[in-house]
N, C-alpha and C positions, 0 to 999 in steps of 0.2 A: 796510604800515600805518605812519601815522607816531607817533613814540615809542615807540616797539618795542625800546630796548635796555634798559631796564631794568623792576623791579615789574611793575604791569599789563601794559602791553603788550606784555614782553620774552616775559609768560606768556601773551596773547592769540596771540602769532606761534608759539610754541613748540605751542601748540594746532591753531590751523589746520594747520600745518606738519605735523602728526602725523598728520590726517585727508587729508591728501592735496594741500595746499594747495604755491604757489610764492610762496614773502613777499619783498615787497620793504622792508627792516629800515632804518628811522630812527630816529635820534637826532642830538642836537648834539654830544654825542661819540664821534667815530666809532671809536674804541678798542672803548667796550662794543656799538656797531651789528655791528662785525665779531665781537665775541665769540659775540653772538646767532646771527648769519649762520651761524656757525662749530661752534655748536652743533645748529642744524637740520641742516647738513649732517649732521653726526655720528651723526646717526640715520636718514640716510637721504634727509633732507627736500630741497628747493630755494629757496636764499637769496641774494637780491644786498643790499649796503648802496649807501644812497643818503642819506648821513650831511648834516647843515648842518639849519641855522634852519629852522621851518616859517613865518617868518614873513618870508623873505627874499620880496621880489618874483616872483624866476623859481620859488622853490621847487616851486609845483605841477606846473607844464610839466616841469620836473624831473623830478619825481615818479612823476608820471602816464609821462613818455615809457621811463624807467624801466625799468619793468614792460611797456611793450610792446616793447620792442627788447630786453630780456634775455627776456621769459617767451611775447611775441605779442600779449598782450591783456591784458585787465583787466575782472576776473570779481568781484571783492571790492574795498572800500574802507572801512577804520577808519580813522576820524578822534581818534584817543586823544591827539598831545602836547600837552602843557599844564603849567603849575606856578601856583604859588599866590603873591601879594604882598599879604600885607593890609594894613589901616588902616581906621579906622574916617572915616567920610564927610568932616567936619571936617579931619582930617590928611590924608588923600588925595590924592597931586600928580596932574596933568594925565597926567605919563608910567606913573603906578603904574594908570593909567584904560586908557591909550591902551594899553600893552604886553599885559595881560590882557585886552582884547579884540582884540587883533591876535591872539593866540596861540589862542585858546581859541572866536571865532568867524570873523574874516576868513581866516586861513588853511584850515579847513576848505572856508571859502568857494569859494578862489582853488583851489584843490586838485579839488574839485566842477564848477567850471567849467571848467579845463583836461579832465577827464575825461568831459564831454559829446561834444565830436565823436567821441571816441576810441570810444563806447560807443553812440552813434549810429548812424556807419558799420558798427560791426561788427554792430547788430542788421539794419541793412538789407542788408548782404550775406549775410546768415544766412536772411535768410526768401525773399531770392532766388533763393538759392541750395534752399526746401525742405528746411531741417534742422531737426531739431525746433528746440522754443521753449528757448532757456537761461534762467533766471531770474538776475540779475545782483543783487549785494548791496550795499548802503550802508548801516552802520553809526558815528553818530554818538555821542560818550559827553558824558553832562552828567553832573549831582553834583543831590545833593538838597537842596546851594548853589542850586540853580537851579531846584528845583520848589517851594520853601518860603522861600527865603534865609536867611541866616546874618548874624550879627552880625560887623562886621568885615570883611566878603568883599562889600561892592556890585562892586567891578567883577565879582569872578568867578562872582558870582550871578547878575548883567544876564547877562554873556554863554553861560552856561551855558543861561540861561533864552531866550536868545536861540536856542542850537542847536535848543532845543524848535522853533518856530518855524522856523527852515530847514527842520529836517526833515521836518515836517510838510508844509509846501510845494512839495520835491521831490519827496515822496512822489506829490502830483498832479501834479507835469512831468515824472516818468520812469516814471509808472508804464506808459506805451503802448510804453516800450521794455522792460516785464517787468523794470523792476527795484524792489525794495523796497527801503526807505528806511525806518531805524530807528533808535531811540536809546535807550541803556543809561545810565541814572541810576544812578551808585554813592551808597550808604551810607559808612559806616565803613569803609572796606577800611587794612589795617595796610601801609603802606608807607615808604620813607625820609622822606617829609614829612610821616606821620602817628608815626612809631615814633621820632622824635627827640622830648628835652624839651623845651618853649619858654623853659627856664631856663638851658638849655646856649646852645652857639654854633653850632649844625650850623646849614650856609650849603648853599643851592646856587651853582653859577656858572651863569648863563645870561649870553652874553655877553661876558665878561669883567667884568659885577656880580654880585655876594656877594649873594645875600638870603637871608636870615633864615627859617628853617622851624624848624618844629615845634609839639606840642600840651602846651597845662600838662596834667599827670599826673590833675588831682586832676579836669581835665575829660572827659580820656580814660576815666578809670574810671567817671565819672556818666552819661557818653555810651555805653558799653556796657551800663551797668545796664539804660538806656534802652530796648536792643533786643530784641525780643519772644526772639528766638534766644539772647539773654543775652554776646557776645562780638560783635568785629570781625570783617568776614571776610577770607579772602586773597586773595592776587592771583590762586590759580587759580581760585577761586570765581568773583572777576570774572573771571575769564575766561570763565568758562562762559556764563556770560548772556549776551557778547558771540557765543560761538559757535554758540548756538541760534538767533540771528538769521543766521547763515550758513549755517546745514543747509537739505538738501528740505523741510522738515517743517514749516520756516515759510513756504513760498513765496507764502502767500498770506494774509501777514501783513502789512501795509506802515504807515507813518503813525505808529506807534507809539511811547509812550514805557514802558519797564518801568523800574522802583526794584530794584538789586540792592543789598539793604540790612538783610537779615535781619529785615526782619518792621517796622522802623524808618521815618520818611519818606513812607510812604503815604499 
C-alpha cells in the first residue's frame, strides 16, 4: 500500500499485516517505510519496503512488480499517499494545482494500471486452472475535501473528488475479474497534518520542499464540536473502514464510497 510509513497508513498496513496480510510498505522516506516493515515483521507479519515518490514515472511498475516478485501476486491495493498544499484559488500557482493532483489522483492512476495485466493473468490462470473464485481488492482513500469541498483546498478537493470517479469506473472494468473497487472518505482524523498548529512552523518535506501544515486551533475545536461523535477520530479507526473493504464480508460490495468521519460529512 502506498504511504504506509506513517499515521493512517502505517496503521492501515499494520492492520492487514495482523489479519494475515503480505504489505508492500511505502513512503518517501524510507527510514520510517523500513521502521513499519520492521514492525510487521515483529509480530510475525510479512513486509517488503518499496520506499520513493508515488508520483515518480516508473513508480507503479515499481510498485505493482514489487509485490509480485517478493510475495507472487497481488490480492489488495490501497491507494493512501498524499499530503496537503493549500491556497485559496486566487493565490494558487499552476505547480501547488499540478503536484496535488499528480499525488493524490494520477499516481493512484498509473499504480491501477500497471496492476491490470498483473491481475488479469492471474485471474485467467486461475479459472483455468478450476480453482475456486478469489475476490481481489482495490481500495481508494478520498477526504470529505472531496465529497463536499473545503475552503482553501480546490486542488485537493478536485482530486479527491476525482478518486470518486476512478473508482467508481473501475469498479465496472474489473469487476469480471472479481475484483471490488472502493473508496474510504476520511473525516477528521488527528494526524501530523491535522495535530500541528497553523500558527507554529511544522513543515513537511516532500521533495526537498518545506510546506507548511497545520490547523488553527480555534478551527479544530469548532470542527470537532461539529461531529455527531463529538471528537476527531484516529488513525486506527481510519484504518478500520479501510479494512472492512478488505475482508470476505464485503465481497460483494464494489463501486462504493463510505465517509469515515464520525457521524460528520455525510
Amino acid at each position: 500500500m502506498s504511504g504506509s510509513g506513517r499515521g493512517i497508513g502505517r496503521e492501515i498496513a499494520l492492520k492487514l499485516a495482523g489479519a494475515g496480510a503480505s504489505v508492500v510498505v511505502n513512503d518517501l522516506d524510507s527510514d520510517v517505510a523500513k521502521q513499519t516493515a520492521a514492525d510487521i515483521e515483529a509480530t510475525g507479519g510479512k513486509a517488503v519496503v518499496c520506499a520513493g515518490s508515488v508520483t515518480d514515472p516508473e513508480f507503479g511498475e515499481r510498485f505493482v512488480n514489487t509485490a509480485v516478485s517478493e510475495f507472487g501476486g497481488l490480492h489488495i491495493v490501497v491507494n493512501n499517499a498524499g499530503y496537503t498544499w493549500d491556497n485559496v484559488v486566487q493565490k494558487m500557482s499552476d505547480q501547488q494545482w499540478d503536484d496535488i493532483l499528480d499525488v493524490h489522483l494520477k499516481a493512484p492512476f498509473r499504480i491501477l494500471r500497471a496492476a491490470q495485466p498483473v491481475i488479469s493473468a492471474a485471474v485467467k490462470a486461475e479459472r483455468a486452472a478450476g480453482a475456486p473464485r478469489v475476490t481481489r481488492k482495490v481500495v481508494n482513500i478520498s477526504s470529505v475535501a472531496g465529497t463536499g469541498g473545503n475552503a482553501g483546498q480546490i486542488n485537493y478537493s478536485s482530486a479527491k473528488a476525482g478518486i470518486t470517479g476512478l473508482t467508481k469506473t473501475l469498479a465496472k472494468e474489473w469487476g469480471r475479474y472479481d475484483v471490488t473497487v472502493n473508496c474510504v472518505a476520511f473525516g477528521l482524523i488527528r494526524t501530523r497534518l491535522t495535530e500541528a498548529s497553523a500558527d507554529g512552523d511544522a513543515k513537511i518535506d516532500v521533495a526537498g520542499r518545506q510546506i507548511k501544515v497545520g490547523v488553527n486551533p480555534e478551527i479544530l475545536a469548532a470542527a470537532e464540536r461539529g461531529i455527531p461523535l463529538g471528537r476527531a477520530g484516529t488513525p486506527a479507526e481510519a484504518a478500520g473502514s479501510v479494512y472492512m473493504f478488505c475482508i470476505p464480508e464485503s465481497d460483494y460490495v464494489s463501486g462504493q464510497v463510505i465517509i469515515c468521519g464520525g457521524g460528520w460529512g455525510g
